[in-house]
C-alpha positions as CSV (number, residue, x, y, z in Angstrom):
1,X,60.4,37.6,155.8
2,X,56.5,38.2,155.1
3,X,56.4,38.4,151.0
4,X,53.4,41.2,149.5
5,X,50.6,41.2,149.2
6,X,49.8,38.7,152.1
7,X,46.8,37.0,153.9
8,X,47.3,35.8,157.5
9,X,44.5,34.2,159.3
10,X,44.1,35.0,163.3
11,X,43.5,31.3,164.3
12,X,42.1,33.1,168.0
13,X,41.1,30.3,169.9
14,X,37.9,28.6,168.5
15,X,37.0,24.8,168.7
16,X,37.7,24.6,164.8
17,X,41.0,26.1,165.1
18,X,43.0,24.8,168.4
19,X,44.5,21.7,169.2
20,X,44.3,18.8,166.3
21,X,41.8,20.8,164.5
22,X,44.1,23.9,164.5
23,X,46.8,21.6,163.1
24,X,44.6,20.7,160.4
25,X,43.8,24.1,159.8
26,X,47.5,25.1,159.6
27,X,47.9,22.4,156.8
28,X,45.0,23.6,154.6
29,X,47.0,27.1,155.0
30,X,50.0,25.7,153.9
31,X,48.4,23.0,150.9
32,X,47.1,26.4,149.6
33,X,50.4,28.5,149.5
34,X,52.5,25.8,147.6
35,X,49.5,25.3,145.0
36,X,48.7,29.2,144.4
37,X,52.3,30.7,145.4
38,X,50.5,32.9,147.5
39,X,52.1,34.3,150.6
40,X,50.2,32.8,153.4
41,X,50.6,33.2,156.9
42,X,48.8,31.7,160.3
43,X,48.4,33.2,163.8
44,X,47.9,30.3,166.1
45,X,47.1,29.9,169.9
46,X,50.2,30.2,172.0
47,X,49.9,26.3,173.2
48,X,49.5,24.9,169.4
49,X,52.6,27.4,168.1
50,X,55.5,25.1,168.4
51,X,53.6,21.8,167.0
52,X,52.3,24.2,164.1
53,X,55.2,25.7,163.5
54,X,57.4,22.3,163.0
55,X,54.7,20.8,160.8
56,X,54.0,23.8,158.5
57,X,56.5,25.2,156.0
58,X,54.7,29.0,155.7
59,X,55.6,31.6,158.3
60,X,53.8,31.4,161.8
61,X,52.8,34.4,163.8
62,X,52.0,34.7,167.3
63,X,49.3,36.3,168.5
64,X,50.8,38.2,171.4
65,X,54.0,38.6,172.9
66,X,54.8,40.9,176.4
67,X,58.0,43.2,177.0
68,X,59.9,41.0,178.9
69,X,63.3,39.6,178.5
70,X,64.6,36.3,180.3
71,X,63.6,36.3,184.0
72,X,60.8,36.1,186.5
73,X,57.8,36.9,184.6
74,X,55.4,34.1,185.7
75,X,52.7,33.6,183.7
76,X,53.9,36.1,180.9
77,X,54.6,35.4,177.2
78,X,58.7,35.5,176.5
79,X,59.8,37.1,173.2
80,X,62.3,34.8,172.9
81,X,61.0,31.4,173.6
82,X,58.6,32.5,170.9
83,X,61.4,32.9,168.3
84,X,63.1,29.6,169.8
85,X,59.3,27.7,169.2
86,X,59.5,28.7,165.5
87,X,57.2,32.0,165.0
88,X,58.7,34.8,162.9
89,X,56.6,37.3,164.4
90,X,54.0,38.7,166.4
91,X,50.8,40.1,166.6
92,X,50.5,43.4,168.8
93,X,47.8,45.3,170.4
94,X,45.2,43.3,168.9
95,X,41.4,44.8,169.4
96,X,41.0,41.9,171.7
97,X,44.4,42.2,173.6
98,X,44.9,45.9,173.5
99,X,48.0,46.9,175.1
100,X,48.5,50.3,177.7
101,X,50.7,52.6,174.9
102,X,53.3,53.2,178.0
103,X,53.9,50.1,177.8
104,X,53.4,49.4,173.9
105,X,56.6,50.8,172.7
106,X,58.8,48.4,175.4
107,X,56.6,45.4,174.2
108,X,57.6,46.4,170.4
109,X,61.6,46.4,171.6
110,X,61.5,43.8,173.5
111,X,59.7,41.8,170.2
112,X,62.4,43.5,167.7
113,X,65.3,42.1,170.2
114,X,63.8,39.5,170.0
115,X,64.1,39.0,166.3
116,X,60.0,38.8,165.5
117,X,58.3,40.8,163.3
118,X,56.0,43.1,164.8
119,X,52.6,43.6,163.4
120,X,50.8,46.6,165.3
121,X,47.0,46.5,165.2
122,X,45.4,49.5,165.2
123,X,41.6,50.2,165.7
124,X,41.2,53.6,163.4
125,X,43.4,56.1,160.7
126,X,43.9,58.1,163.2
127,X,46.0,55.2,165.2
128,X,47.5,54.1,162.1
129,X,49.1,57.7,162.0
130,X,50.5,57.4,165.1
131,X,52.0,54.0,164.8
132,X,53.4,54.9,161.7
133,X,55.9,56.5,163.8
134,X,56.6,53.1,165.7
135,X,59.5,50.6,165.0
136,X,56.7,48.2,163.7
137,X,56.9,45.8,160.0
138,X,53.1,46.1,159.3
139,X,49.9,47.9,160.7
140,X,46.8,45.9,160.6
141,X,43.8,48.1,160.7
142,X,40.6,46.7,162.0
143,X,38.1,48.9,163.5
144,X,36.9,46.8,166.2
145,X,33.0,47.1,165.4
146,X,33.2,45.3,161.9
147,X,35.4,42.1,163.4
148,X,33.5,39.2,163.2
149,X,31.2,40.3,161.2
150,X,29.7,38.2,158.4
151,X,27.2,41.0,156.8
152,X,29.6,44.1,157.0
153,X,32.9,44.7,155.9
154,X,35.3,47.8,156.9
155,X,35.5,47.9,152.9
156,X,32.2,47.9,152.1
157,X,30.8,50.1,155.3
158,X,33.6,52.4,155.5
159,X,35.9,51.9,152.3
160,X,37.1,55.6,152.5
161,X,39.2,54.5,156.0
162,X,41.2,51.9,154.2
163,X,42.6,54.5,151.5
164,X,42.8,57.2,154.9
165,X,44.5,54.7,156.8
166,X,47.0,53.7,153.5
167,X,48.3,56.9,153.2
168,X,48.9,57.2,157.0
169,X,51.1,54.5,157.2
170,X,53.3,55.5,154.8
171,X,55.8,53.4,153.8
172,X,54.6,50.8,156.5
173,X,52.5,48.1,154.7
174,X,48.9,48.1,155.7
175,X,47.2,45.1,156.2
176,X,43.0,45.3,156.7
177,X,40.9,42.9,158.4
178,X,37.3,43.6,160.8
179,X,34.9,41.7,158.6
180,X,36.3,40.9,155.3
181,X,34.0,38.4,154.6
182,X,33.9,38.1,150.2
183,X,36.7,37.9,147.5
184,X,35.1,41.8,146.8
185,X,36.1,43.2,149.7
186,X,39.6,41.6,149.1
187,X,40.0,43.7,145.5
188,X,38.3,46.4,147.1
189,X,40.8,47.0,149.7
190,X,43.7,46.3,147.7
191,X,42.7,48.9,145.1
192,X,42.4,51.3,148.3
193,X,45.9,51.0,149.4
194,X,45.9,47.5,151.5
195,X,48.7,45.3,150.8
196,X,47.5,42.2,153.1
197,X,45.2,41.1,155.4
198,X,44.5,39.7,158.6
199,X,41.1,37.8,158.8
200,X,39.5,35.0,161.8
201,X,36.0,34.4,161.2
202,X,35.5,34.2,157.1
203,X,38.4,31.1,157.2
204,X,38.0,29.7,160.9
205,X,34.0,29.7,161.0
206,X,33.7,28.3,157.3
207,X,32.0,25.4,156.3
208,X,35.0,24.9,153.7
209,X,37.7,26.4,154.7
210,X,40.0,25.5,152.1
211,X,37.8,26.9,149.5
212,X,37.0,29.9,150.8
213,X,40.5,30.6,151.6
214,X,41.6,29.5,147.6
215,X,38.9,32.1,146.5
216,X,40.3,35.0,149.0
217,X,44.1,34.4,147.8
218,X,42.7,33.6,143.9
219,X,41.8,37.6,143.9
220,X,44.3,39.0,146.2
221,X,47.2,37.5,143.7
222,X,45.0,38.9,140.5
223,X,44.4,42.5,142.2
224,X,48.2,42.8,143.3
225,X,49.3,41.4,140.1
226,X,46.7,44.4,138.0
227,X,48.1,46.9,140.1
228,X,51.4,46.1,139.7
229,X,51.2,46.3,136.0
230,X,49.5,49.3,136.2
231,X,52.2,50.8,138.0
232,X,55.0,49.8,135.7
233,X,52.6,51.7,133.0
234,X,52.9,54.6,134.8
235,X,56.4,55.2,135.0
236,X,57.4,53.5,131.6
């Protein structure tokens, strides 16, 4: 469903990302995925997902769902009529929308039932070690003090948490965000375990965001590609 490595942008709900400019956005997303073959995805605002999702070709995420099935649930965010609007997936427990953990396991069945993919954020290793024992597709680990920044990274302040929180998820694919801001802290993080990421501010705040985003997936696909060949080394 998501291809490795990949880079998902959280579209959250800024002027330059919502409504006709969000749909723009989604566009530049998808331009850049045909041209590089790199897998791209797109969080955007709940309102915007169905008009994104039938006018982009690459794989739309939304950015919450709640553990509900079909009923009375004013107000609440159906797993299903997210599926039926064209998402393949779902962000969960987002630094921004963190969820109770009694509830957070319901929420993740009620998304699997669902047929999404369930990303589960989580905030440190130590969380990524639990969740690893979730019914979850992905962890994105973003300590919530790094996101949004533009002069700190979790891989250049803390690069030792991205190889800590790697090996905690286990098999689970780890996707990084919380200020990855430069191409560097893309081939950093991959060559500490990360096989995605999950980044607002260095594509939705850009001046350019088509460039920057063709200079992050530029070195994601060269760093994946390096370390795939240097695995194949290893075992032949």
């Amino acid at each position: 469903m998501l291809k490795l490595p990949i880079w998902i942008t959280n579209f959250k709900h800024y002027e330059t990302s919502t409504g006709q400019k969000g749909l723009e956005l989604a566009q530049i997303h998808e331009r850049v995925a045909v041209e590089t073959g790199a897998s791209i995805g797109i969080t955007p605002g709940i309102t915007d997902l169905q008009t994104i999702a039938k006018s982009v070709s690459i794989p739309v995420i939304a950015q919450h769902v709640d553990g509900i099935d079909y009923g009375k649930h004013t107000g609440r965010i159906l797993p299903q009529s997210v599926k039926k609007a064209g998402a393949v997936g779902s962000l969960l427990n987002h630094s921004e929308r963190r969820i109770d953990p009694e509830i957070l396991q319901e929420i993740i069945c009620c998304a699997q039932k669902a047929g999404l993919c369930r990303i589960l954020c989580a905030e440190s290793p130590e969380e990524v070690e639990l969740f690893a024992g979730y019914d979850v597709d992905f962890i994105a680990f973003e300590p919530p003090e790094l996101i949004g920044s533009t002069t700190q990274s979790v891989a250049t302040a803390h690069p030792e948490s991205i190889a800590q929180a790697a090996a905690a998820a286990g098999d689970i694919p780890l996707l990084v965000g919380a200020g990855i801001n430069s191409p560097e802290d893309v081939k950093v993080s991959l060559e500490l375990g990360a096989q995605g990421f999950l980044v607002a501010t260095a594509i939705t705040k850009a001046n350019d965001p088509e460039a920057a985003l063709r200079s992050f997936v530029e070195v994601m696909k060269i760093t994946a590609g390096r370390r795939l060949q240097a695995f194949h080394s290893v075992q032949y």
